[in-house]
C-alpha positions as CSV (number, residue, x, y, z in Angstrom):
1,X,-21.5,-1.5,-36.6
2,X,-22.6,-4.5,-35.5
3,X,-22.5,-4.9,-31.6
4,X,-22.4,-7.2,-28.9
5,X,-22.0,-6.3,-25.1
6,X,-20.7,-8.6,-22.1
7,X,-20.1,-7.7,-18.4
8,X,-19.0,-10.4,-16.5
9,X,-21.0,-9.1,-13.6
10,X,-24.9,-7.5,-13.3
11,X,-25.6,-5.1,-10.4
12,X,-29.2,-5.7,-9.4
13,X,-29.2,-5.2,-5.8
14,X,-26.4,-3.0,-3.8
15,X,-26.2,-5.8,-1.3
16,X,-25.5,-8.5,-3.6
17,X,-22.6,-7.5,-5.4
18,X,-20.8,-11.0,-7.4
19,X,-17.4,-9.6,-6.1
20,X,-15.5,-8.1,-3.4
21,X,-16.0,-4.1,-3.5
22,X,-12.7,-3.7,-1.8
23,X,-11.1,-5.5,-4.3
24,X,-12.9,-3.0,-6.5
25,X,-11.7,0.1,-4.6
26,X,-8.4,-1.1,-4.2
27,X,-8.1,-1.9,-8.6
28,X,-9.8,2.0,-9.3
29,X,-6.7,3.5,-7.3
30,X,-4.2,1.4,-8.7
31,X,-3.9,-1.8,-7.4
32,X,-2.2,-4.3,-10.0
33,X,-3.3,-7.5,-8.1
34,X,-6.5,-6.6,-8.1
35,X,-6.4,-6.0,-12.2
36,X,-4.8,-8.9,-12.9
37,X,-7.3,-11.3,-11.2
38,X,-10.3,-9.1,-12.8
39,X,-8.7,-8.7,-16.4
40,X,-8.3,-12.9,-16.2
41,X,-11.7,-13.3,-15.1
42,X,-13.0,-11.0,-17.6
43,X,-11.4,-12.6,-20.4
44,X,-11.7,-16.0,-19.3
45,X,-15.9,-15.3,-19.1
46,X,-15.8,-13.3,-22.7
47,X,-13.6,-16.5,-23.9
48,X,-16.5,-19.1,-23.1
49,X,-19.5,-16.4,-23.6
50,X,-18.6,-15.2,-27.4
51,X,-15.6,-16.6,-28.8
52,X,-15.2,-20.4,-28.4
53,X,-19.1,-20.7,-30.8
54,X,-19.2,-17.6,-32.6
55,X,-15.5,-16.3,-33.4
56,X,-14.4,-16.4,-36.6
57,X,-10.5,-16.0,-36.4
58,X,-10.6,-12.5,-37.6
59,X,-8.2,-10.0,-36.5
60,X,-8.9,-8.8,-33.1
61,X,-8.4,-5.0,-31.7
62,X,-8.7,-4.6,-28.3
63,X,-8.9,-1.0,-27.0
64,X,-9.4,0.3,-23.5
65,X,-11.2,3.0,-22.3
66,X,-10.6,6.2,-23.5
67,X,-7.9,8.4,-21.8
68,X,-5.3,11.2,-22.6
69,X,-1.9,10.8,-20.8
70,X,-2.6,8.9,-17.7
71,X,-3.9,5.6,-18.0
72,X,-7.5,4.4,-16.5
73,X,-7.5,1.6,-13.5
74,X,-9.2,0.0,-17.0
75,X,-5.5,0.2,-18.8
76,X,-4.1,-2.1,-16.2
77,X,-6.8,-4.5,-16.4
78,X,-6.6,-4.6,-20.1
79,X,-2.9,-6.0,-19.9
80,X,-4.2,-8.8,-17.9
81,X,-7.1,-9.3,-20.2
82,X,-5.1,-9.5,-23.2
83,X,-2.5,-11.9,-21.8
84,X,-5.3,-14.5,-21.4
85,X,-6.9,-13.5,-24.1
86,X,-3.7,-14.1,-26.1
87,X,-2.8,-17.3,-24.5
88,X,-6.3,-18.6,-25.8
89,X,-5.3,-17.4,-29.3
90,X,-2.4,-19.0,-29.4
91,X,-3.6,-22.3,-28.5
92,X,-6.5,-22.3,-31.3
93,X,-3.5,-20.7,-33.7
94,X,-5.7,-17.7,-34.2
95,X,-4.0,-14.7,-34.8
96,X,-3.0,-12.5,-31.2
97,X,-4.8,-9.5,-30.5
98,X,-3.6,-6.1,-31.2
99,X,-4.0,-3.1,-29.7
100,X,-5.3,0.9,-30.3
101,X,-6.1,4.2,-27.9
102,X,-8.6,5.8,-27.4
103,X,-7.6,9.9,-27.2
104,X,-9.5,12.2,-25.4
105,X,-8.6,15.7,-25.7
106,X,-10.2,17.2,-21.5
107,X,-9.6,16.5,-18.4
108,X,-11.7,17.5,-15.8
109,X,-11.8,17.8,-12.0
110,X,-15.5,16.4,-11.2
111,X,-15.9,13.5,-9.4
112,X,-17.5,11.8,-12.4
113,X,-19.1,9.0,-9.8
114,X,-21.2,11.4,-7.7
115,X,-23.0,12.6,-11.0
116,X,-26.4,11.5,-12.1
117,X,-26.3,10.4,-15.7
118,X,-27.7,14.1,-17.0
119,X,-24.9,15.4,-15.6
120,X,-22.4,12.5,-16.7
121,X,-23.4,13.5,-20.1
122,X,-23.2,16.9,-20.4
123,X,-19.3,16.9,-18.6
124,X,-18.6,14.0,-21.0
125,X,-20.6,15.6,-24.0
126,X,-17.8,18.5,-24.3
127,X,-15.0,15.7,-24.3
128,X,-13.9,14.5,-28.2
129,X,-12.1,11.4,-29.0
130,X,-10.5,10.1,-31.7
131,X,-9.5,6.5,-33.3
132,X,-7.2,5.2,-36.1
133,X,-9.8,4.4,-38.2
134,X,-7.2,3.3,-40.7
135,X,-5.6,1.1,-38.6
136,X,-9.5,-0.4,-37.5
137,X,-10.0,-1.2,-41.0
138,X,-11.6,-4.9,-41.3
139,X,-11.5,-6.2,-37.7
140,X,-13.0,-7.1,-34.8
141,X,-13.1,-4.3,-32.2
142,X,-13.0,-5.3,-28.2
143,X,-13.9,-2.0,-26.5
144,X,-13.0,-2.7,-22.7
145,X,-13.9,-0.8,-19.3
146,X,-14.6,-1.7,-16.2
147,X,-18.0,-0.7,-15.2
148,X,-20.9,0.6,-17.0
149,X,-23.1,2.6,-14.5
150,X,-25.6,5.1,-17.3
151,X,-23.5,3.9,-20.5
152,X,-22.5,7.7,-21.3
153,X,-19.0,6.7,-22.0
154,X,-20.6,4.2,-24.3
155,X,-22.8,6.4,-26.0
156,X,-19.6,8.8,-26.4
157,X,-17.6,5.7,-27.9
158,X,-20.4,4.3,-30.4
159,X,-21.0,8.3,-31.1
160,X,-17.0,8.6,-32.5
161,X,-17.2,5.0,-34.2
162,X,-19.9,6.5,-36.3
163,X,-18.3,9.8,-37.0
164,X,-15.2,7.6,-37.8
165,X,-17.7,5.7,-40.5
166,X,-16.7,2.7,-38.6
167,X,-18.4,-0.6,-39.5
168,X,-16.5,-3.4,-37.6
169,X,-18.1,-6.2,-35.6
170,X,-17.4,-4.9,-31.9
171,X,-17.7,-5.7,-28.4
172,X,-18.7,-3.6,-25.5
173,X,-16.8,-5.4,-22.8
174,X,-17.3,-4.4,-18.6
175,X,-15.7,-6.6,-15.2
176,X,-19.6,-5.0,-13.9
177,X,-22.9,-3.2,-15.1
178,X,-25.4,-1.2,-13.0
179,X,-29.1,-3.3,-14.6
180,X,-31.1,-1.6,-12.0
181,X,-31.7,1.8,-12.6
182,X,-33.4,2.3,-10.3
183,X,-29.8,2.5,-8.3
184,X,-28.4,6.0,-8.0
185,X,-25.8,6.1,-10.9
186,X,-23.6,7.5,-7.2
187,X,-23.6,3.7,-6.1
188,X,-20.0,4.3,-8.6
189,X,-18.8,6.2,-5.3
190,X,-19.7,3.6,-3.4
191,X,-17.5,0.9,-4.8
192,X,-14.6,3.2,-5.6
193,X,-14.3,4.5,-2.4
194,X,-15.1,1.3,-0.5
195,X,-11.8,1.1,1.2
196,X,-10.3,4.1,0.4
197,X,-12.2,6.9,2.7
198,X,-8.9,9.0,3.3
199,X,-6.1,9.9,1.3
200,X,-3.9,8.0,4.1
201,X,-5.4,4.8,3.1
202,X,-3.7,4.9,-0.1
203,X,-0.3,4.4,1.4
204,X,-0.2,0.8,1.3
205,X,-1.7,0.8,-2.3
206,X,1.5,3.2,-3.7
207,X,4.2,1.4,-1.6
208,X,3.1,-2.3,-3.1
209,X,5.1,-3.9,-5.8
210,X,2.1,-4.2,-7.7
211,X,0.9,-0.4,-7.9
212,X,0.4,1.1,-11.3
213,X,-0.2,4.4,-11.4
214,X,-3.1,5.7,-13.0
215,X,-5.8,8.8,-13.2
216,X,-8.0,8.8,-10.7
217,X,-5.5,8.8,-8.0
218,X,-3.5,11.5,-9.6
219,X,-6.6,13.4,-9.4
220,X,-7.4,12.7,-5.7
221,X,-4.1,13.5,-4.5
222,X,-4.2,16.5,-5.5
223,X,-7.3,17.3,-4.7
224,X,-7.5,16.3,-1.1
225,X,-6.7,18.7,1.4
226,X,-3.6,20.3,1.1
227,X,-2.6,19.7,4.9
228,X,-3.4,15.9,4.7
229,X,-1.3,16.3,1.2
230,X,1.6,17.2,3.2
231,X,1.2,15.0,5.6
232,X,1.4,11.9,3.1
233,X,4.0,12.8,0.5
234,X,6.4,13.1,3.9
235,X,6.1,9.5,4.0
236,X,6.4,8.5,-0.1
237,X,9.4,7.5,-2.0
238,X,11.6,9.9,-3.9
239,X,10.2,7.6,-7.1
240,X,6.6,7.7,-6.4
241,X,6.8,11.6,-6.0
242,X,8.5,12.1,-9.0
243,X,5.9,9.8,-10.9
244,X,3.1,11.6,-9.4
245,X,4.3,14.5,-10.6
246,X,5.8,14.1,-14.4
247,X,1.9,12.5,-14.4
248,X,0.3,15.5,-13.5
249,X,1.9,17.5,-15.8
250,X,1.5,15.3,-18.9
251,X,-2.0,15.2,-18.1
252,X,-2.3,19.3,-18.2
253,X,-3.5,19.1,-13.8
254,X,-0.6,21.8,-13.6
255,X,-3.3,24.6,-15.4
256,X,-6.5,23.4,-12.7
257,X,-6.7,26.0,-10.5
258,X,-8.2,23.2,-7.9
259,X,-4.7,21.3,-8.1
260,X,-2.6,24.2,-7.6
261,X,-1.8,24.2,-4.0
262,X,-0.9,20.7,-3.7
263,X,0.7,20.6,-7.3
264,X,2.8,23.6,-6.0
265,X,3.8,22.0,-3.0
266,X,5.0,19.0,-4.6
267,X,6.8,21.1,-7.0
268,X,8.6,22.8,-4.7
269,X,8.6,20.8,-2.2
270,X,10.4,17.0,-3.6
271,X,11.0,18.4,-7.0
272,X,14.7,19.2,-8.3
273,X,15.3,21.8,-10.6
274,X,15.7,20.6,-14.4
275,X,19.6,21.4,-15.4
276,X,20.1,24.8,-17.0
277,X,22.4,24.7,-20.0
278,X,25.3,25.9,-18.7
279,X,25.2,23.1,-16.0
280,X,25.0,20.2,-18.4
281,X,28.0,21.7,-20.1
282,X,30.0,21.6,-17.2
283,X,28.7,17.9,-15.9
284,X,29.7,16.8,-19.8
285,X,33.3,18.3,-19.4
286,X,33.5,16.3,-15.9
C-alpha cells in the first residue's frame, strides 16, 4: 500500500494543546456538537493538505475506526467529515465518497488510555479485524480516527490490509497525534476525562439533542460504581435506558462479569419483559 498520514493537530507539549480538551472529553462520550465541528475541521484541513494538488478523482472509501456493534466517538465524527468532504466532491464533480467497517471480533473492559503502548499492544494484538477487500478493490482508502497516541491501532489496521493483500493508495487520518514520546501514552486519560471526572457529569451530555451514543460510555456506565449507577439512571429517560441497554447487549457487555451488577440492575430495574407468545396472540386478536 502506498500511504500517507495527516492529523490535523501535533501534541508536543501537554500544555499547549491546538484545541479545547473539554471539547475533547465532551466528543469521546458522545457529544455530537463537538463531532461535527472536529469532523469539519478535519476534513476541511485533509481537503487543502492532500486533495486539492495531489487527488486524482479516484473513487474514495472512507472507513472509521474499527468497532463491533457500538460505534466509536470516531463514527460520529466521521458523518461530519464525510459531509464536507462530500460537499467538496461535489463541487469539483468528483465522484462522493463511500463508505466500509471495520469489524472487530473482542471487546474488552480495560481502560485502553491508562496503558502504556506494550500493554496497548498486547490487549489489541488478541483482537482480529476484518475488511471487504472485494468491495476495496481499486480505490483510495481514508482510514479515520481521532487520536493516534503509540499507533497500535494503526499497526493492527496496516497489519489486516496486508493480510487482506491490499494494495490501495490510503490515508491514515487523526483530529490529533501524540509526536512527543516522551509523553506518557496515559496523557489519552487526560483528554478523555478532562470534564468528565464522575459518572454524574455525563447527565447533561445524554439529555442533549445532540448526544450519540457510543462505546466508551456504554462501557463506563457500567462500570462505575454500582451505587452511583443507581443514582443516575433514576434521573434518565425511559429512551436513553432502553438504548443503553439494547447497546450493551449487541456488544456481548451482558457476558463481563465486571458489568454484571449494573447491567443487572438496569435489566431489572427499567427493563420490560419481551412479550411471550401467548401474549402477542392475544394483543393481535384485540
Amino acid at each position: 500500500m502506498h500511504i500517507k498520514k495527516y492529523a490535523l493537530h501535533e501534541i508536543s507539549q501537554p500544555d499547549r494543546l491546538d484545541f479545547n480538551p473539554d471539547d475533547y472529553s465532551r466528543f469521546k462520550y458522545g457529544d455530537d456538537a463537538v463531532s461535527r465541528v472536529f469532523g469539519s475541521q478535519l476534513a476541511a484541513g485533509f481537503i487543502e493538505k492532500h486533495l486539492l494538488d495531489e487527488y486524482d478523482g479516484q473513487q474514495i472509501v472512507v472507513l472509521s475506526s474499527p468497532y463491533s456493534f457500538i460505534p466509536t466517538a470516531t463514527f460520529a465524527m466521521k458523518n461530519h467529515f464525510v459531509a464536507v468532504l462530500n460537499r467538496w466532491l461535489a463541487e469539483q464533480e468528483y465522484p462522493v465518497v463511500q463508505e466500509a467497517k471495520i469489524h472487530r471480533t473482542i471487546t474488552y473492559k480495560e481502560d485502553y488510555g491508562e496503558l502504556d503502548a506494550e500493554q496497548r499492544m498486547q490487549l489489541i494484538g488478541n483482537d482480529s479485524f476484518e475488511l471487504d477487500a472485494a468491495f476495496l478493490s481499486g480505490k483510495t482508502l481514508v482510514f479515520l480516527d481521532d487520536i493516534r497516541i503509540t499507533g497500535s491501532h494503526e499497526r493492527m489496521i496496516l497489519k489486516t490490509a496486508k493480510a487482506y493483500n491490499l494494495t490501495n493508495d490510503a490515508y491514515l487520518l487523526y483530529y490529533a497525534e501524540l509526536v512527543n514520546k516522551d509523553i506518557h501514552p496515559r496523557f489519552e486519560n487526560y483528554l478523555n476525562y478532562h470534564c468528565v471526572h464522575s459518572i454524574f457529569d455525563l447527565h447533561d451530555i445524554v439529555n442533549s439533542p445532540d448526544f450519540k451514543i457510543n462505546t466508551r460510555i456504554v462501557k463506563y456506565l457500567l462500570n462505575c460504581e454500582t451505587e452511583d449507577f443507581k443514582k443516575f439512571t433514576a434521573r434518565q429517560s425511559e429512551a436513553f435506558l432502553n438504548l443503553l441497554y439494547d447497546r450493551a447487549i449487541g456488544n456481548g457487555y451482558h457476558t463481563i462479569e465486571a458489568y454484571t451488577e449494573n447491567f443487572n440492575f438496569l435489566k431489572t430495574g427499567y427493563i420490560e419483559p419481551p412479550l411471550q407468545t401467548g401474549e402477542r396472540q392475544t394483543t393481535a386478536n384485540n
